[in-house]
C-alpha positions in Angstrom: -43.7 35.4 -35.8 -44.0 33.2 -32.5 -47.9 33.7 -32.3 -48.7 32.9 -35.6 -46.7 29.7 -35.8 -47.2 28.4 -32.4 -51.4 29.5 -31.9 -51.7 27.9 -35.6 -49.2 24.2 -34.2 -51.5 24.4 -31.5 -55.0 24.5 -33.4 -53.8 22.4 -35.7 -52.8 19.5 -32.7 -56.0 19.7 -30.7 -57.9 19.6 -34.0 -56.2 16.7 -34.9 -56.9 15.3 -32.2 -60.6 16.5 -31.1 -59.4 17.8 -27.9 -62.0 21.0 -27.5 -65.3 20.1 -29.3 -67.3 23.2 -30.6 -69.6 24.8 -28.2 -67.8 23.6 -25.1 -66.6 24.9 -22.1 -63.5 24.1 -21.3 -61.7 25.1 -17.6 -57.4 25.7 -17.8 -55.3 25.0 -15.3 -53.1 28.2 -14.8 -50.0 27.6 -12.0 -48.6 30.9 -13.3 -45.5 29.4 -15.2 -44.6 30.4 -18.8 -45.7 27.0 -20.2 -49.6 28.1 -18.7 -49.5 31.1 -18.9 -48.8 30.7 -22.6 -51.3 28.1 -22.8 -54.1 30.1 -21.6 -53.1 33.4 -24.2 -52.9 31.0 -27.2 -56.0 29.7 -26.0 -57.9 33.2 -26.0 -56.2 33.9 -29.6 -58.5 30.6 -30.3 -61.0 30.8 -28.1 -63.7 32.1 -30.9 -62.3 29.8 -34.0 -62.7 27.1 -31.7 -66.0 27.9 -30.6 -65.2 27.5 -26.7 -65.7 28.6 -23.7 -62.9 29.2 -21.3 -62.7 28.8 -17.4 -59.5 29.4 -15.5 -58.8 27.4 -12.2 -55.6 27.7 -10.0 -54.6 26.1 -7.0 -52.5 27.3 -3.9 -50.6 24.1 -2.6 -49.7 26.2 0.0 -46.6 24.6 -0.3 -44.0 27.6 -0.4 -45.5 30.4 1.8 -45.6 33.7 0.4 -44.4 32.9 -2.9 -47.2 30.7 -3.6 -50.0 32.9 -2.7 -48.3 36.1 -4.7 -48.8 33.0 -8.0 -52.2 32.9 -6.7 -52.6 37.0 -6.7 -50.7 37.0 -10.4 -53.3 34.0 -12.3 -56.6 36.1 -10.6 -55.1 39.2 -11.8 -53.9 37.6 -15.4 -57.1 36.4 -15.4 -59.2 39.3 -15.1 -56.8 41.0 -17.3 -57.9 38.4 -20.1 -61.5 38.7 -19.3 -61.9 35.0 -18.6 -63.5 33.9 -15.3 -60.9 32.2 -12.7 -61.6 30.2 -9.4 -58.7 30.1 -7.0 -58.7 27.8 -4.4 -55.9 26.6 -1.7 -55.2 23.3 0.1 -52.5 21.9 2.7 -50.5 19.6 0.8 -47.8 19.0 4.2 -51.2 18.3 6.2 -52.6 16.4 3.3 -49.4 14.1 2.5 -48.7 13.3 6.4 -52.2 12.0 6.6 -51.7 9.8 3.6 -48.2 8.6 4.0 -47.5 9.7 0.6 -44.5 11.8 -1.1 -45.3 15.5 -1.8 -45.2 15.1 -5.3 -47.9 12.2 -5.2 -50.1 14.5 -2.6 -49.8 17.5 -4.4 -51.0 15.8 -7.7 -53.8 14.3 -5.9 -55.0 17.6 -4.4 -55.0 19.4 -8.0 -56.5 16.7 -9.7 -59.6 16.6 -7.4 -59.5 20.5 -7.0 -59.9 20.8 -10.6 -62.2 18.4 -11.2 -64.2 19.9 -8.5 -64.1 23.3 -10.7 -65.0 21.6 -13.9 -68.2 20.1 -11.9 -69.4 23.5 -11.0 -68.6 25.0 -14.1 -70.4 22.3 -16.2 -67.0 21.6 -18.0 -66.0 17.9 -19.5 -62.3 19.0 -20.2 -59.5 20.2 -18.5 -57.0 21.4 -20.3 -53.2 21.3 -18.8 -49.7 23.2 -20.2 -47.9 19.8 -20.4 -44.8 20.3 -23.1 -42.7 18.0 -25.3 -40.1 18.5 -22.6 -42.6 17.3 -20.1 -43.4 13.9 -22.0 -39.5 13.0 -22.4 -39.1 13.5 -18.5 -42.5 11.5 -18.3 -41.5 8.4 -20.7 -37.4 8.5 -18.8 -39.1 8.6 -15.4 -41.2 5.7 -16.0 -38.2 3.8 -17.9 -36.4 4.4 -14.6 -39.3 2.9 -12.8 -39.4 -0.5 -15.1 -42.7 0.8 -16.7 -44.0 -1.9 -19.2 -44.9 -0.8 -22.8 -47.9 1.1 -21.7 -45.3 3.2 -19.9 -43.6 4.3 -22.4 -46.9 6.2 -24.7 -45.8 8.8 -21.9 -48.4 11.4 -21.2 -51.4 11.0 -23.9 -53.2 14.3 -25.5 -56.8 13.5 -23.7 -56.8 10.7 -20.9 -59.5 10.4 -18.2 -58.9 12.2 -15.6 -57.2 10.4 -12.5 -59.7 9.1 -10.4 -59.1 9.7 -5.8 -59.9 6.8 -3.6 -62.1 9.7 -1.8 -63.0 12.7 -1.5 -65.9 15.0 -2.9 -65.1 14.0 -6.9 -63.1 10.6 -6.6 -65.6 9.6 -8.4 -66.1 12.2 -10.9 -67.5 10.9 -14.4 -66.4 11.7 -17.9 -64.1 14.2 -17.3 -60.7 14.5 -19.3 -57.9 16.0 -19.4 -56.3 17.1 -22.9 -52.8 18.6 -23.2 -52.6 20.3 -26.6 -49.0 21.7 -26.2 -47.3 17.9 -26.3 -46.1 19.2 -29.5 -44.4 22.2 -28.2 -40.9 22.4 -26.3 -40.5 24.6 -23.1 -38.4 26.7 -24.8 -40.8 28.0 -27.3 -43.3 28.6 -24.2 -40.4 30.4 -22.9 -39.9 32.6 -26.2 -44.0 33.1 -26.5 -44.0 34.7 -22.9 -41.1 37.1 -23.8 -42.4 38.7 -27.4 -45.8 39.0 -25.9 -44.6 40.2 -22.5 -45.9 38.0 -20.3 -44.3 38.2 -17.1 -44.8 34.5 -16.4 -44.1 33.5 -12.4 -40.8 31.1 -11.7 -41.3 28.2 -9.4 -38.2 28.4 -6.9 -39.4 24.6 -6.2 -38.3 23.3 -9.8 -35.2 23.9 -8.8 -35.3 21.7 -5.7 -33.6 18.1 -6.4 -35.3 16.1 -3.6 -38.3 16.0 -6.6 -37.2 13.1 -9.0 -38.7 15.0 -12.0 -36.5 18.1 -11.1 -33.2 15.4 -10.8 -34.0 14.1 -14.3 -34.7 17.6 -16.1 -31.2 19.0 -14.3 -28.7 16.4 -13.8 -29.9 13.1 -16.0 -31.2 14.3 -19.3 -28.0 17.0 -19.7 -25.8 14.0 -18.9 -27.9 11.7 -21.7 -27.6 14.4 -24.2 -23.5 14.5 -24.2 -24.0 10.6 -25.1 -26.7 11.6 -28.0 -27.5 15.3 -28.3 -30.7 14.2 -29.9 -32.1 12.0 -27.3 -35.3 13.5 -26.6 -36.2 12.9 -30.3 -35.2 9.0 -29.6 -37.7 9.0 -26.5 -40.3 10.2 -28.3 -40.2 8.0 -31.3 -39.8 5.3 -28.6 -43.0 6.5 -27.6 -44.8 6.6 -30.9 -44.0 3.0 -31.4 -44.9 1.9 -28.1 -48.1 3.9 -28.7 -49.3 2.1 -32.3 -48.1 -1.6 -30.7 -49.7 -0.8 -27.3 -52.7 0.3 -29.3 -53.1 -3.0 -30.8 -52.5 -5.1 -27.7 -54.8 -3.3 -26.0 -57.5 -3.2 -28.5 -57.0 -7.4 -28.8 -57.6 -7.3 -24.5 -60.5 -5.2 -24.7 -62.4 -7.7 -27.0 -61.7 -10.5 -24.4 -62.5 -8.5 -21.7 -65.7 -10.1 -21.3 -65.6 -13.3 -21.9 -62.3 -13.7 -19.1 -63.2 -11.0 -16.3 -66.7 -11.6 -14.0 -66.8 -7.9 -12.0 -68.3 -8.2 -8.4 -68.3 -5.6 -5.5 -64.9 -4.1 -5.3 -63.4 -6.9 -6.9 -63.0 -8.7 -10.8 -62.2 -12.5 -11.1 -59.8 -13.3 -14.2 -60.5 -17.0 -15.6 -56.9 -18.9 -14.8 -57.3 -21.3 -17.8 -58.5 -19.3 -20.7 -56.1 -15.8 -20.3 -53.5 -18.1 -19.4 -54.0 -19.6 -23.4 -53.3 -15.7 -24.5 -49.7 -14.3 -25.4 -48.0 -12.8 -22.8 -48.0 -9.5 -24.2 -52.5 -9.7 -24.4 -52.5 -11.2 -21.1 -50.2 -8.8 -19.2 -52.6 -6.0 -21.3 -56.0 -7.8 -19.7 -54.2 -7.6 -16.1 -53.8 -3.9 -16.3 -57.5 -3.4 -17.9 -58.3 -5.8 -14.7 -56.6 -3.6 -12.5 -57.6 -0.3 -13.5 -61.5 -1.6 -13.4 -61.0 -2.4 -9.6 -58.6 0.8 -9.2 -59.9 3.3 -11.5 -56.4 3.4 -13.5 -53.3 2.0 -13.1 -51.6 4.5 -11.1 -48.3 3.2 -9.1 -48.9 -0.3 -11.2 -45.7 -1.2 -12.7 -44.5 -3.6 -15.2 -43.3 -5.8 -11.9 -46.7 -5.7 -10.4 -48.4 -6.6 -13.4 -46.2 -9.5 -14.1 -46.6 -10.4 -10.2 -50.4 -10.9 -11.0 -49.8 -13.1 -13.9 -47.3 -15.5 -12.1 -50.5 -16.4 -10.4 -52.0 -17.9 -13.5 -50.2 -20.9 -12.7 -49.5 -20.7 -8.8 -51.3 -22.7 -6.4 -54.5 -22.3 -4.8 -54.2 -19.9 -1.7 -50.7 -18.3 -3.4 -51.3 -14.1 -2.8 -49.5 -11.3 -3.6 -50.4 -7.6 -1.7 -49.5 -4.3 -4.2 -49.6 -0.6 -4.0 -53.0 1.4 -3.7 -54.4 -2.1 -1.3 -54.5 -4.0 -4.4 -54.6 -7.6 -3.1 -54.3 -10.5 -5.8 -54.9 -14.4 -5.3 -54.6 -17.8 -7.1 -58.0 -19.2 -6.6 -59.5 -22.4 -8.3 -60.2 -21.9 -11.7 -59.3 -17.5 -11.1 -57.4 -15.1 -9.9 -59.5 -12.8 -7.7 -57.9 -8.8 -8.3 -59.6 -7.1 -5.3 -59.5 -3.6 -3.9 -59.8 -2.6 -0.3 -63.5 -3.2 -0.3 -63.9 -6.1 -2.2 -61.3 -8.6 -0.5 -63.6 -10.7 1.2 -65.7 -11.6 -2.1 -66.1 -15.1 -2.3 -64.1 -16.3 -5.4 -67.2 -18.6 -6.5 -70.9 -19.0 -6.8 -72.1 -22.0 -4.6 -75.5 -23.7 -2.8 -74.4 -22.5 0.2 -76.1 -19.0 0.3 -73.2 -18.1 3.1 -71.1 -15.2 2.4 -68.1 -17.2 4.3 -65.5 -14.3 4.2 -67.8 -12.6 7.1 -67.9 -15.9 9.0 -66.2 -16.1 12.0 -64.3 -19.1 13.1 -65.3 -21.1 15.8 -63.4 -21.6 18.7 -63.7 -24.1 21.0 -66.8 -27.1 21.3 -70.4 -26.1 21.2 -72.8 -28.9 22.6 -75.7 -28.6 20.6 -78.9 -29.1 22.6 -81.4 -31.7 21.1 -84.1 -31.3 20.8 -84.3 -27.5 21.3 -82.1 -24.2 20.0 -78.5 -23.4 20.4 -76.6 -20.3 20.0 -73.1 -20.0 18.6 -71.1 -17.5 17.4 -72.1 -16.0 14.1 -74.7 -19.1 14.6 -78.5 -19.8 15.1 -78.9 -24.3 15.1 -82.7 -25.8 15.6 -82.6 -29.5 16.3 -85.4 -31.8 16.2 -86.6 -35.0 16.0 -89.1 -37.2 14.3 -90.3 -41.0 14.7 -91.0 -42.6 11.4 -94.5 -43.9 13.4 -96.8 -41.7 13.2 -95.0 -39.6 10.6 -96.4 -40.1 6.6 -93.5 -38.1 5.0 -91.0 -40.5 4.1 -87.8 -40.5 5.2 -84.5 -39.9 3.1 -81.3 -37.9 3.8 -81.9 -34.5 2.9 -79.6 -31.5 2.2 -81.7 -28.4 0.8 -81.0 -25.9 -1.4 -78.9 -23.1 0.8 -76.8 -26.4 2.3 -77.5 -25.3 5.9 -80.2 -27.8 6.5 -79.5 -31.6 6.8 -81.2 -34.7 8.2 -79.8 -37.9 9.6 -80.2 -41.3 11.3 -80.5 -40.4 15.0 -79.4 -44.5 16.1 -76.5 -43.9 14.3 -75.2 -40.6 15.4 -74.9 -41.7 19.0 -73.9 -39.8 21.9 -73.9 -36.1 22.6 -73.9 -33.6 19.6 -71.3 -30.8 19.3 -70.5 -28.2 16.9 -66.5 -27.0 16.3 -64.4 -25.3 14.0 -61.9 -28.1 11.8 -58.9 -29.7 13.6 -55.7 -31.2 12.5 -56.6 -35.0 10.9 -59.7 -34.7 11.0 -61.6 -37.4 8.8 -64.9 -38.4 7.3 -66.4 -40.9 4.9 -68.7 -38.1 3.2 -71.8 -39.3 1.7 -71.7 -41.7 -1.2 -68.2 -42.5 -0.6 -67.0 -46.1 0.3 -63.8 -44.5 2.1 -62.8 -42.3 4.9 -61.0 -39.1 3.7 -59.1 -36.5 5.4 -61.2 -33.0 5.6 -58.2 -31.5 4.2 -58.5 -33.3 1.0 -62.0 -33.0 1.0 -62.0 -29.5 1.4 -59.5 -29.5 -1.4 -61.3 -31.7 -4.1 -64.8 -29.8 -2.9 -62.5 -26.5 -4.0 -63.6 -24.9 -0.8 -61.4 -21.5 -0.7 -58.6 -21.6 1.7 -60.2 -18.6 3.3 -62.9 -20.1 4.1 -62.0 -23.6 5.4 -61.6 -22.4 9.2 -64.9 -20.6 9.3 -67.1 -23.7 8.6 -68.9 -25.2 11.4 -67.9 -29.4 11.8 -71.2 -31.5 14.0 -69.7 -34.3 15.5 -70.5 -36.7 17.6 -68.8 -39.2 20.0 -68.0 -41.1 16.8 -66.6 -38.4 14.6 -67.8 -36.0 11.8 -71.1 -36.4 11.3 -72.0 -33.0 8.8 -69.5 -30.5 7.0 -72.1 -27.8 7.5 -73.0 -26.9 3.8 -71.4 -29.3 2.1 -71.7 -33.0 3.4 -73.0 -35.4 5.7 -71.1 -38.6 6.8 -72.3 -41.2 5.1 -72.7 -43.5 8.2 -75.7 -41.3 9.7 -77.3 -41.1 6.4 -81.0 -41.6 6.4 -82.1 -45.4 5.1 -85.2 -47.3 4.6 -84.7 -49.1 8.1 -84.4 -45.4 9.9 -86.7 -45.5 12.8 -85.5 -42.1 14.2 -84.7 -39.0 12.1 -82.6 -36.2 13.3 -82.9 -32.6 11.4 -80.4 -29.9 11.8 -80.9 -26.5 10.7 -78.3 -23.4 11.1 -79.4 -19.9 10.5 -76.9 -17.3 10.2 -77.1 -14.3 13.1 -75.8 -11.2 11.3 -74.4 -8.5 13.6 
């Protein structure tokens, strides 16, 4: 009989596989199709062999009217029928997929993912478990072919996987929830057969029939059309999968061991050491990119192959080089890294340095700023105290000083000259910094100093009437350094003014 076989397949692949551990509870996601519906009475046939606990959750996308809340009716009723608890809830995918920008496919996935992890929260559940067939992994590995997935792509849907995280929203951050599909095993067909020998009068879905849904286009018009070239192409995508899953396996297992020593996490962001993944095969690196990604991102959701390979072009690009990707991923060729950064974490400065400024808040400075000395001068962003000191009457000695946080620096007041004024860098602008016999261009300085490109504009310049006389936090020009024959010293102190 159906039952037997199938409920036995179906123990058999989620013990296999640990999906369900003894003793838990578990919640099922029920639209009301044959493949749930199924699901859920093989489930209760197991339910006390497996030592579980079952929770049924359905959600109304409110997406086809009345249609859609009579599912809602049937799965509450189903339930109840079943003695197993259900929660039912309902959300406005239109509203929900205008606000984002998104495709209704991508919003309705969205929605249901954070409405059931929002059950399995108040249940106490670490599992959700979903109806996703055989039939549904070929679609799953063609569609991602079709999208130029790399090798990751093609393992297809997996039998337990985290469950997707939401850039917000009550549970985009839920932890440690799964989701396990025990009926990968199983073709729609035999769903179809279970419903009718146990007389379940499964709902329809008049939307999988709609071909403005890409997965609908590939399950009625390219798949038929693929099987007249090889009537057993689904069993070629899925061995195509099983490879990809052991050699995927193996790449991945080789990334996650250099994960450490090549990625340096900060807030919303994770810096990828140029020289030493560069050294990697392509196939480990490309694998570290993705593990970089999903860290920022939570997974690697709307990440193709391209993307991925877009990231690891900048391994050898120049400083400054960027390239923006889906979800507000921004990537960038910095010295010595490539900074991966989210939405909140693109500011980050790409190194740790004296200068105890996070520069990527920093203003730039617009326009000239006569500094006021002695006294106290505000500019934008900025706090500068000037004073002076005669070396008579002074017993501390006197030598050019730069402290630790590089926003502090002293210097020989005869040589400075003229008025003081503070400005943001201009075009040939040139300095002998300190300890150099030669004038160099900022740029170059900048440059060699591996000062980000970001930042460049948002350092404040002191001149005189003779030129540069500081690079605030990093150099003074050597000309106004502080000697033994000093008789005048001038000290300079900014003081960043948060807003």
């Amino acid at each position: 009989m159906v039952k037997r076989d199938l409920s036995r397949r179906v123990r058999d692949f989620i013990q296999q596989h640990n999906l369900i551990l003894p003793g838990e509870k578990v919640v099922v996601a029920v639209s009301g199709g044959a493949d749930s519906v199924s699901l859920l009475h093989i489930l209760i046939s197991l339910q006390e062999g497996l030592d579980t606990k079952l929770h049924v959750a359905h959600l109304d996308h409110q997406l086809r009217g009345s249609e859609s809340a009579r599912d809602a009716e049937y799965v509450a009723g189903l339930a109840a029928l079943l003695g197993v608890p259900v929660t039912v809830g309902r959300r406005d995918v239109a509203a929900y997929r205008q606000a984002r920008g998104c495709s209704t496919e991508e919003a309705a996935r969205e929605l249901r993912y954070d409405f059931l992890a929002g059950v399995a929260g108040d249940v106490g559940a670490l599992r959700v478990v979903t109806g996703h067939t055989r039939d549904d992994q070929v679609e799953t590995i063609l569609m991602h072919i079709l999208r130029g997935s790399g090798i990751s792509g093609l393992r297809g849907l997996e039998p337990c996987s985290a469950m997707p995280k939401r850039r917000s929203g009550p549970h985009a951050k839920a932890l440690g929830l799964l989701v396990v599909r025990p009926l990968l095993d199983v073709t729609r067909q035999e769903m179809l057969s279970y419903c009718r020998e146990h007389q379940l009068a499964a709902r329809a879905d008049s939307s999988n029939l709609c071909r403005s849904f890409l997965r609908n286009r590939l399950r009625l018009e390219l798949l038929p059309l693929l099987r007249t070239y090889n009537p057993n192409v689904d069993q070629a995508f899925l061995r195509l999968s099983r490879i990809a899953c052991d050699e995927s396996s193996f790449v991945e297992q080789e990334a996650l061991k250099l994960c450490a020593e090549m990625c340096r996490p900060e807030r919303g962001s994770l810096h990828l050491d140029k020289e030493k993944t560069a050294s990697l095969p392509v196939a480990v690196q490309a694998r570290l990119i993705g593990l970089a990604v999903a860290q920022v991102l939570g997974d690697v959701r709307d990440i193709g192959a391209n993307h991925i390979e877009a990231i690891r072009s900048l391994l050898t690009k120049p400083v400054g080089k960027e390239v923006s990707l889906p979800r507000g991923l921004v990537c960038q060729s910095r010295y010595g890294e490539v900074l991966i950064a989210g939405e909140d974490g693109r500011s980050q400065p790409p190194c740790q340095t004296g200068v105890g400024v996070e520069w990527g808040s920093v203003l730039p400075l617009r326009g000239e700023y006569p500094l006021a000395v002695p006294g106290e001068t505000l500019l934008p962003g900025w706090r500068v105290s000037a004073s002076t000191m005669s070396r008579e009457g002074s017993s501390l000695p006197f030598r050019c000083t730069e402290n630790r946080d590089g926003l502090v620096a002293e210097f020989d007041f005869d040589e400075v000259e003229g008025g003081i004024l503070v400005r943001g860098r201009l075009p040939g602008d040139k300095f002998r910094p300190l300890g150099m016999p030669v004038y160099k261009k900022l740029q170059d300085f900048m440059v060699d100093a591996k000062i980000p490109s970001l930042w460049r504009d948002r350092i404040p310049v002191v001149c005189s009437c003779k030129g540069i006389i500081w690079v605030v936090g990093w150099r003074i020009e050597d000309r106004v350094k502080v000697t033994q024959s000093t008789r005048e010293l001038l000290r300079l102190q900014f003081t960043r003014l948060l807003s």
